[in-house]
NUSEPA-100872 format. One record per residue (C-alpha): residue number from 1; x, y, z; residue in one letter. Coordinates in steps of 0.1 Angstrom, whole numbers, plus 5000, padded with zeros to 4 digits. Each point is the difference from the previous one (the first is absolute). Layout:
# NUSEPA-100872
n NUM | x X | y Y | z Z | res A $
...
END
This chain:
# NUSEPA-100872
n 1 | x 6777 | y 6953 | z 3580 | res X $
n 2 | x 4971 | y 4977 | z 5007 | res X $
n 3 | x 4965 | y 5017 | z 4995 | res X $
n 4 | x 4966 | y 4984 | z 5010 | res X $
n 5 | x 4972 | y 4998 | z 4974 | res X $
n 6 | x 4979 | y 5029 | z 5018 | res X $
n 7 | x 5027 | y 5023 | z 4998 | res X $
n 8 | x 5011 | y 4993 | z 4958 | res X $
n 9 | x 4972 | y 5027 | z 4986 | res X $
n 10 | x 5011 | y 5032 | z 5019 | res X $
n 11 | x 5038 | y 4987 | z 4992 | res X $
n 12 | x 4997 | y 4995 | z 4966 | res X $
n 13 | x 4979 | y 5034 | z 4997 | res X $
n 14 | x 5032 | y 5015 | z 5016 | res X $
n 15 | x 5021 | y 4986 | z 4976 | res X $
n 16 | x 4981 | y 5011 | z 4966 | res X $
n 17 | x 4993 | y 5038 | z 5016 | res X $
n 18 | x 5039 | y 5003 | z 5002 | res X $
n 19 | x 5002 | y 4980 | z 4965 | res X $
n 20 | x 5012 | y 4968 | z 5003 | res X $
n 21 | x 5001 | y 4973 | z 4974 | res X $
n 22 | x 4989 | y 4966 | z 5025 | res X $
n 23 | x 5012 | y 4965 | z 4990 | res X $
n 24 | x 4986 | y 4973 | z 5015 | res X $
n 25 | x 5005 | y 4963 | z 4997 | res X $
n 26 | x 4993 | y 4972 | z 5020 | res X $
n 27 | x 5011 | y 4965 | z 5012 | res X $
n 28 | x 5006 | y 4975 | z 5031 | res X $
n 29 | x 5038 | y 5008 | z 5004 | res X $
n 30 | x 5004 | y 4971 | z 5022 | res X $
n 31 | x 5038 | y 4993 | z 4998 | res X $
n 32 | x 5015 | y 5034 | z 4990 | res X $
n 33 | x 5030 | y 4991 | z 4972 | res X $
n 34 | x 5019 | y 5018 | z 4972 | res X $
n 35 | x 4972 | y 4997 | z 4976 | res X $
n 36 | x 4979 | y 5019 | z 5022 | res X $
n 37 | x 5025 | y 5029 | z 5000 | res X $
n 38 | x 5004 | y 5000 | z 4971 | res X $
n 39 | x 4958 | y 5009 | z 4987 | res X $
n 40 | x 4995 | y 5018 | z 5030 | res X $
n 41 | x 5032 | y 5025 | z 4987 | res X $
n 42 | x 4985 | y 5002 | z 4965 | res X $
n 43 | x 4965 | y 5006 | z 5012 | res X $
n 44 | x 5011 | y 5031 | z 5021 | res X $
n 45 | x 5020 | y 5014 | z 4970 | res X $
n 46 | x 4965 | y 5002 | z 4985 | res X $
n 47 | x 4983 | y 5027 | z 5020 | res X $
n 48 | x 5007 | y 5017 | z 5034 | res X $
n 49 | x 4983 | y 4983 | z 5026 | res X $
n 50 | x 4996 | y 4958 | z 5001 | res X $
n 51 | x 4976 | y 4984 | z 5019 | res X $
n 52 | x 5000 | y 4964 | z 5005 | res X $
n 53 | x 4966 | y 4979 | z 5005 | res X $
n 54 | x 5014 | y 4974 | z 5022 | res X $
n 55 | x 4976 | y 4963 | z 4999 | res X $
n 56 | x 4993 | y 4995 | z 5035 | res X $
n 57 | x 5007 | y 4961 | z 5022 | res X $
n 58 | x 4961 | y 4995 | z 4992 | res X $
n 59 | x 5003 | y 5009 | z 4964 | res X $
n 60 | x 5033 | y 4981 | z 4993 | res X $
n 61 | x 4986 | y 4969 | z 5019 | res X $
n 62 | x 4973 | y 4999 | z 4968 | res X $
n 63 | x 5023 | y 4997 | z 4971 | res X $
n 64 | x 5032 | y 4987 | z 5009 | res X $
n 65 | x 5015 | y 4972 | z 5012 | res X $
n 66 | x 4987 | y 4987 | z 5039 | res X $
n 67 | x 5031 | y 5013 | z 5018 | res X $
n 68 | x 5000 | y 5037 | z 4985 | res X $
n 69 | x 5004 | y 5021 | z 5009 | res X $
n 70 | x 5032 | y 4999 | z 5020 | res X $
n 71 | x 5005 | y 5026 | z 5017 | res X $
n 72 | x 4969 | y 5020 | z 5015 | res X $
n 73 | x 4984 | y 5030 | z 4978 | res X $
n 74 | x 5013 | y 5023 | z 5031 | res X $
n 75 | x 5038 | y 4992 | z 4992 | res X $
n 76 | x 4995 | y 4996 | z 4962 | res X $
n 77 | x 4982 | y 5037 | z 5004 | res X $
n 78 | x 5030 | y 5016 | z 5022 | res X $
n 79 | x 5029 | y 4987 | z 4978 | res X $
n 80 | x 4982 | y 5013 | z 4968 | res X $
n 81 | x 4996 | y 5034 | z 5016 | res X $
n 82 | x 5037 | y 5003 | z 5009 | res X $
n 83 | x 5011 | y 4994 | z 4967 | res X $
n 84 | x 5008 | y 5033 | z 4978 | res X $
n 85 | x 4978 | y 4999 | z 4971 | res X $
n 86 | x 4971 | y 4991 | z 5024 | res X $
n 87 | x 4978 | y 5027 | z 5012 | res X $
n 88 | x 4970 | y 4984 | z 5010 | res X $
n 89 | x 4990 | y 4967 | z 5009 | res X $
n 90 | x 4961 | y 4992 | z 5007 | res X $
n 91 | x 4986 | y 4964 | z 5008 | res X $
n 92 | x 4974 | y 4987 | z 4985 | res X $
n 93 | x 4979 | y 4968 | z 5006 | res X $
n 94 | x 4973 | y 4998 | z 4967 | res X $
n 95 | x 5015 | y 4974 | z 4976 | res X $
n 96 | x 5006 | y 5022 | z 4976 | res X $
n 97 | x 5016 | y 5042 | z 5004 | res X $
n 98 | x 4970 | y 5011 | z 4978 | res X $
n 99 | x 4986 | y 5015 | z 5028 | res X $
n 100 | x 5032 | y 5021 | z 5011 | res X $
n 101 | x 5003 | y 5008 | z 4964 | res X $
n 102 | x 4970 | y 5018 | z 5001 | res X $
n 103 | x 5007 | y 5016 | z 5030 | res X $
n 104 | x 5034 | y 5015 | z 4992 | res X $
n 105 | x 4993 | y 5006 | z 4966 | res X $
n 106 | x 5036 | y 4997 | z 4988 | res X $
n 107 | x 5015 | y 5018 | z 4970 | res X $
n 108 | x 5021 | y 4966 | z 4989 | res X $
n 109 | x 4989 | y 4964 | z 5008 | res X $
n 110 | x 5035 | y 4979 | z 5002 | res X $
n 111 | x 5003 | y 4965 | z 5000 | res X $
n 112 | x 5024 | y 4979 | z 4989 | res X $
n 113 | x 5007 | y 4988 | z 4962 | res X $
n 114 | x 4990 | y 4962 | z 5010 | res X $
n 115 | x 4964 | y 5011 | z 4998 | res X $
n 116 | x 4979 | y 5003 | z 4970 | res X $
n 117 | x 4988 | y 5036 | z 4992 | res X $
n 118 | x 4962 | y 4979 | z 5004 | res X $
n 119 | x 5015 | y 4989 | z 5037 | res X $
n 120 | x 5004 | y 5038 | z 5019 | res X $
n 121 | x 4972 | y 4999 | z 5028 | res X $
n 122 | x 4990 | y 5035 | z 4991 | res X $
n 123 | x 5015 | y 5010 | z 4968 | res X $
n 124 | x 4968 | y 5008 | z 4980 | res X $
n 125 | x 4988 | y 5020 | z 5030 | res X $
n 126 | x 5033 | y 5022 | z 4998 | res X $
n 127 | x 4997 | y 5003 | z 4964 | res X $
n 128 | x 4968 | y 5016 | z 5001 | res X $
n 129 | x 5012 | y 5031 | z 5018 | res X $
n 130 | x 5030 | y 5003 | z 4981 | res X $
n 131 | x 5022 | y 4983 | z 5021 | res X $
n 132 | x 5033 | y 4979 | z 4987 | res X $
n 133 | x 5002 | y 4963 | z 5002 | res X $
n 134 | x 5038 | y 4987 | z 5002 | res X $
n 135 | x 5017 | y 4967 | z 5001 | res X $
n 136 | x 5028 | y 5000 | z 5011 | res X $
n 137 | x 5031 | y 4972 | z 4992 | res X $
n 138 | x 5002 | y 4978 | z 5030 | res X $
n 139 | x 5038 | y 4984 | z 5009 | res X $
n 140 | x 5001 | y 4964 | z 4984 | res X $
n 141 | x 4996 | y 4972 | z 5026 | res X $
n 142 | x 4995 | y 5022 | z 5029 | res X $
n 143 | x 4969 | y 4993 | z 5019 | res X $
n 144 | x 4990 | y 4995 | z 5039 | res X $
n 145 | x 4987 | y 4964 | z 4985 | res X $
n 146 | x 5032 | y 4991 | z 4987 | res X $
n 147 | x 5019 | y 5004 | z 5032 | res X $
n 148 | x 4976 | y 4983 | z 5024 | res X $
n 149 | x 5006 | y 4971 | z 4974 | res X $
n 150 | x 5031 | y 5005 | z 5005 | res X $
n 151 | x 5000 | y 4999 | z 5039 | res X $
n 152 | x 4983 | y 4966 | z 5002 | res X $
n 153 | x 5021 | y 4978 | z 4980 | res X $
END
C-alpha cells in the first residue's frame, strides 16, 4: 500500500499498539531486478511489517545520473507495493530518509551490505532508542545502474 507522509504517525502507532516489529529501508528502486527481490525478501524476514522510503523524481534527479530516474516515482511506488514482502511504500523528496526515519521510528534500519556501517542515513539515530541496524548481502552485479549501461551499448 502507498501511504502519504501525513498519515505514517497514526499508522505506525497502530502497528506498535498491536506489537509489531517495523523494518524500514529505503532506496530509488528505479528498474526493479532480481537483486531487489532478493533484500527486499530478507528485510521482511526481519520483523513483521516493511516499509519502504521510496526517493522521489526530485530527489533522484540530485544524486544520480541526468536521465534517472526512469520510470516516474508513481510507477516505481505501485510496483513496489504489489510486491509480497512490501507493506508500505511512502515517497519522499529530502535528499536524505533521515527525516522519515524519524518519523516512523523503525525497530530495524536495513540497507544493503555495499554500505559502510558509517554510510546508514539514520543509523545512530535508531541506535539510540534501541533499535537494530542491518546490512543486508546484496546479489553480486545486480543493480538498476548496471542494466541501463547495459541498454545503451
Amino acid at each position: 500500500m502507498i501511504i502519504s507522509q501525513p498519515k505514517i504517525n497514526s499508522l505506525v502507532e497502530n502497528l506498535r499498539r498491536r506489537g509489531k516489529i517495523i523494518v524500514f529501508t529505503n532506496g530509488v528502486f528505479d528498474i526493479l531486478h532480481y537483486g531487489h527481490i532478493s533484500y527486499l525478501t530478507k528485510a521482511k524476514k526481519l520483523g513483521d511489517i516493511l516499509i519502504i522510503g521510496l526517493n522521489s523524481d526530485s530527489s533522484v534527479k540530485k544524486f544520480k545520473e541526468k536521465n534517472r530516474p526512469i520510470q516516474n516515482e508513481k510507477d516505481r511506488a505501485r510496483i513496489l507495493a504489489a510486491l509480497k514482502p512490501v507493506d508500505y511504500v511512502i515517497l519522499f523528496s529530502e535528499p536524505t530518509p533521515e527525516k522519515l526515519i524519524k518519523l516512523i521510528k523503525p525497530d530495524i534500519l536495513v540497507k544493503g551490505a555495499d554500505y559502510k556501517s558509517s554510510e546508514i542515513v539514520g543509523a545512530d539515530f535508531v541506535k539510540s532508542y534501541g533499535g537494530t541496524v542491518k546490512r543486508i548481502k546484496i546479489v553480486p552485479g545486480r543493480s538498476s545502474t548496471n542494466i541501463i549501461r547495459k541498454l545503451n551499448l
